[in-house]
C-alpha positions as CSV (number, residue, x, y, z in Angstrom):
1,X,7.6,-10.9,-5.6
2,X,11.6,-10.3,-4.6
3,X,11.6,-7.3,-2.0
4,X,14.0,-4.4,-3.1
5,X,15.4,-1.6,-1.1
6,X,13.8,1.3,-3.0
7,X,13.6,4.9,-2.8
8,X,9.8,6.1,-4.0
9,X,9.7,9.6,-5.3
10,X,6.4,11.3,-5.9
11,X,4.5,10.5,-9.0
12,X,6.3,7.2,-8.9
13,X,4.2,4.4,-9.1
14,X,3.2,2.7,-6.3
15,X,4.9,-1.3,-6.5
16,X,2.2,-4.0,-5.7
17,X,0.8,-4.9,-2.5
18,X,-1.6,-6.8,-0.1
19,X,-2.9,-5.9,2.7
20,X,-6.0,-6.6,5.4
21,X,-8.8,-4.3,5.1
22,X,-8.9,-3.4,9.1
23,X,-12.7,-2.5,9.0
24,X,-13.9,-5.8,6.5
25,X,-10.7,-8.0,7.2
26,X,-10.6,-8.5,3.4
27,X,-7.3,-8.8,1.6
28,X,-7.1,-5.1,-0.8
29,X,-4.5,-5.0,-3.4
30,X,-2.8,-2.3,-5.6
31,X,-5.6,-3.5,-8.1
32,X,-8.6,-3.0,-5.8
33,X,-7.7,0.4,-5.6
34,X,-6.6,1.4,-9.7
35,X,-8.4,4.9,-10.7
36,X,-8.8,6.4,-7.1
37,X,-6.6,8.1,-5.2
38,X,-4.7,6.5,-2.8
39,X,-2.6,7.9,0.4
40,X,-0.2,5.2,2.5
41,X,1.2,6.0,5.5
42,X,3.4,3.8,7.4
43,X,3.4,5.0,11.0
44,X,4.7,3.5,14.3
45,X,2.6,3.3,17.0
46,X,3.2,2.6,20.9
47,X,-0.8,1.2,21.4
């Protein structure tokens, strides 16, 4: 999938993704998660 500089505005919906599951180590997509509500934060951290 071709990255895009893109502005998100809420109620916009969210583009697809993959990421590790940090307590399984599974790969969760977009998908996995369709029907629930889902919060992303992108934070940096020092750690």
């Amino acid at each position: 999938m071709p990255m895009r500089n893109k502005v998100l505005h809420i109620g916009d919906p969210a583009p697809d993704f993959l990421l590790r599951d940090a307590s399984s180590g599974d790969m969760v997509g977009l998908d996995d998660l369709a029907g629930r509500p889902l919060m992303i934060i992108f934070g940096r951290g020092t750690w």
